[in-house]
C-alpha positions in Angstrom: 23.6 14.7 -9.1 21.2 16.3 -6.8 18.5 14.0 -5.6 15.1 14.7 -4.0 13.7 12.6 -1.3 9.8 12.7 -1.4 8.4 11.7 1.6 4.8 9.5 2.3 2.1 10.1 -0.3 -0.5 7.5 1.1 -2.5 7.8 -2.2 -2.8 11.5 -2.4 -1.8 11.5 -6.6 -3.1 15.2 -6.9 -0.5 16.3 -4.3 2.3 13.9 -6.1 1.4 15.3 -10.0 2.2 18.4 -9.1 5.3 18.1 -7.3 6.5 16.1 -9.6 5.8 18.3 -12.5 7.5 21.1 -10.0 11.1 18.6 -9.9 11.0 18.3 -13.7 10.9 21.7 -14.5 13.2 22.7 -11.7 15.6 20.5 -11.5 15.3 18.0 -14.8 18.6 16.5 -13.7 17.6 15.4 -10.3 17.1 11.4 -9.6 14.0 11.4 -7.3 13.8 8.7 -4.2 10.3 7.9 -3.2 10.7 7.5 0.6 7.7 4.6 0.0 3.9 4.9 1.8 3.3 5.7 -1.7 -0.3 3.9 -1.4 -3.3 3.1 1.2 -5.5 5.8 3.2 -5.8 8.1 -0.2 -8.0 8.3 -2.3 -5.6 7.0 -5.7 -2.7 5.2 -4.4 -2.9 3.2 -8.1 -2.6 6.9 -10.0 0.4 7.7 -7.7 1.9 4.0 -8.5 1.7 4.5 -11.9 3.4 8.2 -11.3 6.6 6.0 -9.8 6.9 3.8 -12.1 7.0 6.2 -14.7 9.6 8.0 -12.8 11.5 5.5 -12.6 11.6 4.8 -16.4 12.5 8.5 -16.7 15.3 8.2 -14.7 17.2 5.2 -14.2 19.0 6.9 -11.0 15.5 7.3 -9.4 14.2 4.1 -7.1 11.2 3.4 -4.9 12.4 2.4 -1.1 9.5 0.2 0.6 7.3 1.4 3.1 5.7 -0.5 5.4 2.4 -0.2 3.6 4.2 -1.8 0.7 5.0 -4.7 2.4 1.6 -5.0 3.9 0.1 -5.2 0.1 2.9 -8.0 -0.4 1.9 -9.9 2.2 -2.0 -10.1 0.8 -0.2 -10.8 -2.7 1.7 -13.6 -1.1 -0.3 -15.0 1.7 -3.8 -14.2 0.4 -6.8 -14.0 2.6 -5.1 -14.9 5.9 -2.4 -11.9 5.3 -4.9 -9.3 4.5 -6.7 -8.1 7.7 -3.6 -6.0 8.5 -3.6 -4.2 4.7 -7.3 -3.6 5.4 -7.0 -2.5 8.8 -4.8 0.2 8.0 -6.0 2.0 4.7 -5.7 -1.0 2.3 -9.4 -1.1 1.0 -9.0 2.6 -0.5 -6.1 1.1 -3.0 -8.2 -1.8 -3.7 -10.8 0.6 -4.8 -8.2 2.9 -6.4 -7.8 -0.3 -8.8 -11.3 -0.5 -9.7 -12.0 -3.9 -7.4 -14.5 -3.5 -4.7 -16.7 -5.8 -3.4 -13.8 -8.5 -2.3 -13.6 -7.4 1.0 -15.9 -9.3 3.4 -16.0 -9.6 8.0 -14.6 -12.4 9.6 -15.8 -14.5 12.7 -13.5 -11.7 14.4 -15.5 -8.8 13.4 -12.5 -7.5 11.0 -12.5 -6.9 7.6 -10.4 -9.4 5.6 -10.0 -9.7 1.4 -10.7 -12.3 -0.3 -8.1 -15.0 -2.2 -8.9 -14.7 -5.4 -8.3 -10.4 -5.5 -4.6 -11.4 -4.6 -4.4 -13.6 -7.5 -6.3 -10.5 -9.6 -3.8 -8.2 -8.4 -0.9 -10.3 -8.9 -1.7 -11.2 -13.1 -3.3 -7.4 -13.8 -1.2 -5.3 -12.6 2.0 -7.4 -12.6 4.3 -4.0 -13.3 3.3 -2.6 -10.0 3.7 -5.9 -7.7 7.1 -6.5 -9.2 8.4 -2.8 -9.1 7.6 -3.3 -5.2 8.8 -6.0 -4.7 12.6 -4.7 -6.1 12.5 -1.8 -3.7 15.3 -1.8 -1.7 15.0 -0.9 2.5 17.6 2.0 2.1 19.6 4.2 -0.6 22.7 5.6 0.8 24.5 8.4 0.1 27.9 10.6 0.2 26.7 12.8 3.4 23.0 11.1 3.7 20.7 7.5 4.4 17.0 7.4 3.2 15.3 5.1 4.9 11.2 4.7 4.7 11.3 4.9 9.3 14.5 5.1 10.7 17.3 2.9 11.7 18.6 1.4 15.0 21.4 4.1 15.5 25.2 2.6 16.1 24.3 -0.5 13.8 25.9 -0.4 10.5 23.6 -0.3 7.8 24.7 -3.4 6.5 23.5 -5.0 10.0 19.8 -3.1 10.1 17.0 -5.2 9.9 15.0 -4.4 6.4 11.9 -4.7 9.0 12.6 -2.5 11.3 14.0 0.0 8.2 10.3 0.0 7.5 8.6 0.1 10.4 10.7 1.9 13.7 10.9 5.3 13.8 10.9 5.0 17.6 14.4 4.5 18.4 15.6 6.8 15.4 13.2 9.5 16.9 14.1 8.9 20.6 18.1 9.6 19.5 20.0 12.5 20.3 23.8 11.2 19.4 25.5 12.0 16.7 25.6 9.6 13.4 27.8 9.1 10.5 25.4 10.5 7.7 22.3 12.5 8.6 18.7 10.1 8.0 15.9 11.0 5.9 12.6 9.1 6.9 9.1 9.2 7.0 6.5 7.0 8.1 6.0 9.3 11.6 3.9 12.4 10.4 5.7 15.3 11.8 4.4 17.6 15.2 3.4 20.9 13.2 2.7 19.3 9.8 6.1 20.7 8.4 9.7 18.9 7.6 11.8 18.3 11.0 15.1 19.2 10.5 17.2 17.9 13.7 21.0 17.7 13.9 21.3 13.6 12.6 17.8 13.4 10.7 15.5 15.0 8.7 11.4 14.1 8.9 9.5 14.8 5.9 6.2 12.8 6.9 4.1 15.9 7.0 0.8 13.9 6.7 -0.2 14.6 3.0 -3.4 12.1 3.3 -4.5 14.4 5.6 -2.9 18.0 6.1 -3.0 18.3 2.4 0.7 19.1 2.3 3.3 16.1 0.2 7.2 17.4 1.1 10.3 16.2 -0.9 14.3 17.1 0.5 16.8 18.5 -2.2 19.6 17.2 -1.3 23.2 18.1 -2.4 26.4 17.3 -1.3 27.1 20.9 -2.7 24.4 22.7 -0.5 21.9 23.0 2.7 19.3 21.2 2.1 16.2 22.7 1.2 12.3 21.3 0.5 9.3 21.4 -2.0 6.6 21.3 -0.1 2.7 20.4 -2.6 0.2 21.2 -0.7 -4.1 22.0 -1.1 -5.7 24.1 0.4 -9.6 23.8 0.5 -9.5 23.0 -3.4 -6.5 25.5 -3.9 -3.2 24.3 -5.0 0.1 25.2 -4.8 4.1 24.9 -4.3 6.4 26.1 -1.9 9.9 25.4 -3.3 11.8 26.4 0.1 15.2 27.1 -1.6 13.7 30.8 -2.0 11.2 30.8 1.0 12.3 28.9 3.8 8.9 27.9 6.0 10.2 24.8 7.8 11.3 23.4 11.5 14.4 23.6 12.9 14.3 21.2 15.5 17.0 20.9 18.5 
């Protein structure tokens, strides 16, 4: 089973749709892995939630690895006011408003912009489907010749060993590594230098900044084949796809 590693979304549904739609028609056997980042800085991080979930009814191969935007929204879920000036500091109010609740954000004594209580309770009880689908997503999904991991890993440390924190968060020491590894890594969470996938000898980068640069990219990977991308991307209003298993476009990185 081929499966395609999509890479952070950030709330850009429009991108997602269409790649999606791409996968299905292409490759209708494929389990997709959503690399996570699925929500916060776009403008509908709920539309693109709603687009996992129903991928993973699709296909009960396909999962949802958590992002470290993920587990900021879990911590306003679970901790409430006092856990949400983090979500809010870093693209959280745009998924609040994606849900159709604004007006329960408000500044604390610190000058920051916190949420209040009662929207994690809201959030919790509405849209129950959503809070629990995150809360299963595992830190990793390994495979025959390949991890996918949401940042990176601490290399030399079994995967058994990683901390599920630093799987969401680190990219550093991944990034900084020039060894060899056992499997090659698939992350995100680091948007990539020119805006295209980073192909390097032990990892692959497919953060190309879609909340921004306009451009969602998802890995095909095989254990039969080379890698190869689908890159959704907008252009000024002007969609499109670049399926790279015809037209390769991307970096090959030393």
């Amino acid at each position: 089973m081929n499966t395609i590693a999509v890479g952070d979304i950030h709330g850009r549904a429009d991108l997602l749709e269409r790649l999606l739609a791409h996968a299905h028609t292409n490759y209708p056997d494929a389990r997709v892995v959503f690399l996570g980042d699925i929500i916060d800085r776009g403008p509908d991080s709920k539309d693109c939630l709603d687009m996992v979930e129903s991928e993973l009814k699709r296909n009960a191969a396909s999962t949802l690895i958590m992002g470290n935007h993920e587990d900021l929204m879990l911590r306003f879920i679970d901790g409430g006011c006092a856990r949400s000036k983090s979500w809010c500091w870093n693209g959280g109010l745009t998924t609040v408003k994606s849900y159709g609740f604004p007006g329960y954000e408000f500044l604390g004594e610190d000058g920051l912009t916190y949420l209040r209580d009662e929207l994690a309770d809201i959030l919790r009880t509405q849209h129950r489907s959503h809070i629990d689908m995150i809360r299963k997503a595992p830190a990793f999904v390994e495979l025959p010749g390949y991890v996918l991991v949401h940042a990176g890993i601490i290399p030399g440390l079994p995967m058994e060993q990683q901390d599920p924190y630093m799987l969401r968060w680190d990219s550093k020491s991944l990034i900084a590594y020039e060894g060899p590894l056992d499997k090659t890594v698939v992350h995100g969470h680091t948007v990539t230098p020119n805006l295209l996938p980073e192909v390097c000898h032990n990892r692959m980068n497919i953060d190309c900044g879609a909340f921004e640069s306009g451009t969602l990219c998802a890995a095909i990977l095989s254990e039969e084949a080379s890698p190869a991308f689908i890159l959704s991307f907008d252009r000024d209003g002007t969609y499109g796809i670049q399926d790279t298993a015809q037209a390769f476009g991307f970096l090959m990185a030393s």
